[in-house]
C-alpha positions as CSV (number, residue, x, y, z in Angstrom):
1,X,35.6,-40.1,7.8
2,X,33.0,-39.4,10.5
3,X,30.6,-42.4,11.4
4,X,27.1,-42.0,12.7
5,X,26.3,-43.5,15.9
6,X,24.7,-46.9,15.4
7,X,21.5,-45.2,18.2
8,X,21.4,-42.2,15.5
9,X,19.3,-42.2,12.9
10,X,20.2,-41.1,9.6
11,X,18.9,-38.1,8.1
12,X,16.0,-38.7,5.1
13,X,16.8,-39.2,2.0
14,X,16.9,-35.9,-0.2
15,X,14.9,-35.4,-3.5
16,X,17.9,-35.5,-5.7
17,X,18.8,-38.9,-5.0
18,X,15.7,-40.2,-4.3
19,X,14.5,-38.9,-7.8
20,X,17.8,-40.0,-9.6
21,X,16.8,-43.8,-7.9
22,X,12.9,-44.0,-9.2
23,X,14.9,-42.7,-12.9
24,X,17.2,-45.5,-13.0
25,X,14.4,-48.4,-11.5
26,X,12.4,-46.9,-14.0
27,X,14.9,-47.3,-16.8
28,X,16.1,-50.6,-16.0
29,X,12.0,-51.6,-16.1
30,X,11.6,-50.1,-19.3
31,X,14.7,-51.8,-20.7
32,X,13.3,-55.5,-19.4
33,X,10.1,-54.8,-20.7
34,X,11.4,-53.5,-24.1
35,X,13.7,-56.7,-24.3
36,X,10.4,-58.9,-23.1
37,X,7.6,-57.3,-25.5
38,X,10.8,-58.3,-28.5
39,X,10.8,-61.7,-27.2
40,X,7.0,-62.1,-27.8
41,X,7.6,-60.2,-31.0
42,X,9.9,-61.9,-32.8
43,X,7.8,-65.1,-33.0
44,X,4.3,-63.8,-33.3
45,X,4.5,-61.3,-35.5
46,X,2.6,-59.0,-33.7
47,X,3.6,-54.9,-33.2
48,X,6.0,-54.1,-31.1
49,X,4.8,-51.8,-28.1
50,X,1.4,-53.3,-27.7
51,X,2.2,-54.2,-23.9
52,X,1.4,-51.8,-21.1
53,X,4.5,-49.6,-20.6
54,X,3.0,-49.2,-16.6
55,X,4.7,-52.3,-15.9
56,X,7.9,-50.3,-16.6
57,X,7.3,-48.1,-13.6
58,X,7.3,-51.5,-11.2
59,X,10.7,-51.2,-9.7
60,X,10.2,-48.1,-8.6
61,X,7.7,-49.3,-6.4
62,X,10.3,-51.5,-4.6
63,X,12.1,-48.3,-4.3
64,X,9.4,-46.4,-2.6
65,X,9.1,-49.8,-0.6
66,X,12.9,-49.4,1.1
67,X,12.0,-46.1,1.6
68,X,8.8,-46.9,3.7
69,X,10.3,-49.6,5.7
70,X,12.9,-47.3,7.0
71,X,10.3,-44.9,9.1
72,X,7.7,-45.8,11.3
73,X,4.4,-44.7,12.9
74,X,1.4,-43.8,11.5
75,X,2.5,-40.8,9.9
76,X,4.2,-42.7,7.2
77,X,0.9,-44.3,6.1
78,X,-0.9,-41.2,5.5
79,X,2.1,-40.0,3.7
80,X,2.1,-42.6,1.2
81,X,-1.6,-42.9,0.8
82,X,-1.5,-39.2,-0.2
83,X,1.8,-39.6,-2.3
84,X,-0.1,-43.1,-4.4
85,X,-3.5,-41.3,-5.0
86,X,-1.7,-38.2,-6.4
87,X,1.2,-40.5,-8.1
88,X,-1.6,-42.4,-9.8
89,X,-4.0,-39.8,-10.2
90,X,-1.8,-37.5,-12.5
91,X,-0.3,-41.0,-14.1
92,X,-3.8,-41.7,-14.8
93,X,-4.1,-38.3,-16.4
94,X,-0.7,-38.3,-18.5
95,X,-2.1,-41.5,-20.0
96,X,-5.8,-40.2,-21.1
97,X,-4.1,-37.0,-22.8
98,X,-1.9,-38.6,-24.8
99,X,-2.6,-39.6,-28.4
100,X,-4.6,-43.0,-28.8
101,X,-2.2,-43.4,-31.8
102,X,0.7,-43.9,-29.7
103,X,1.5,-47.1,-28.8
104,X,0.1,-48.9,-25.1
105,X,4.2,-49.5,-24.4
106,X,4.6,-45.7,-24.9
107,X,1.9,-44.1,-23.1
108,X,1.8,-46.1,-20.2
109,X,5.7,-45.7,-20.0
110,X,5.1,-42.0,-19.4
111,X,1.9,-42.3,-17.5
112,X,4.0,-44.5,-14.9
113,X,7.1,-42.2,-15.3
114,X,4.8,-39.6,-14.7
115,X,3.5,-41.3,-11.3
116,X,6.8,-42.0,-10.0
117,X,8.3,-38.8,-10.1
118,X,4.8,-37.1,-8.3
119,X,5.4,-39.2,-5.7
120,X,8.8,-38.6,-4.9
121,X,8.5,-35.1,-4.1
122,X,5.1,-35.7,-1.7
123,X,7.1,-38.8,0.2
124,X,10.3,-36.6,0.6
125,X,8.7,-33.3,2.2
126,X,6.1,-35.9,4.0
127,X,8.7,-37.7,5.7
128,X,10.9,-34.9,6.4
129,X,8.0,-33.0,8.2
130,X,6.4,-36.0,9.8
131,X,8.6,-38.7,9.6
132,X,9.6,-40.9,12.6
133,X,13.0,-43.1,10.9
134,X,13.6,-46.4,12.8
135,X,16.5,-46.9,14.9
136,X,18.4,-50.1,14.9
């Protein structure tokens, strides 16, 4: 097994995993807000999915957090400025063209799903071209 030196940094994360992490912080969101939303269901009576499936997208922030942390420099900020206006900007779009019928849980699940995997793409090419990772 060959070891990176401790002064070497390691190389940026690629898409593929980076991608395949925002899908399963998003999933395990969605799951604790499903199971949540159930718990305020079950004793008010109320419809299931009236709660704001965007909250589902949440871990992925902390994601894209560990991510961040790991470079430095200025570069990085103007990377993820770019990569949260277009994340939320075609989120924000997903959400007002889908049906008004469908419920809040649902359409803001996609929106933020939506979000989540525009950034990843703009972060991953950002840092790669611009990207200054921190050495230990």
């Amino acid at each position: 097994m060959v070891q990176a030196r401790p002064d070497e940094p390691k190389a940026p994360m690629a898409m593929g995993p980076l991608v395949g992490t925002a899908l399963a912080y998003f999933v395990m969101g969605a799951v604790v807000l499903a199971v949540i939303d159930l718990l305020f269901v079950i004793p008010s009576g109320r419809p299931f999915g009236e709660t704001s499936g965007w909250i589902a997208a949440l871990p992925t922030v902390w994601a894209y957090t560990e991510q961040f942390r790991r470079y430095s420099g200025a570069a990085r900020w103007g990377v993820m400025l770019a990569g949260v206006v277009l994340g939320l900007g075609s989120g924000l779009a997903v959400g007002i063209l889908l049906p008004p019928t469908w419920p809040p849980m649902l359409t803001g699940g996609l929106a933020g799903l939506t979000a989540a995997l525009v950034y990843a793409p703009l972060w991953s090419a950002g840092v790669r071209a611009f990207g200054e990772e921190r050495v230990a």
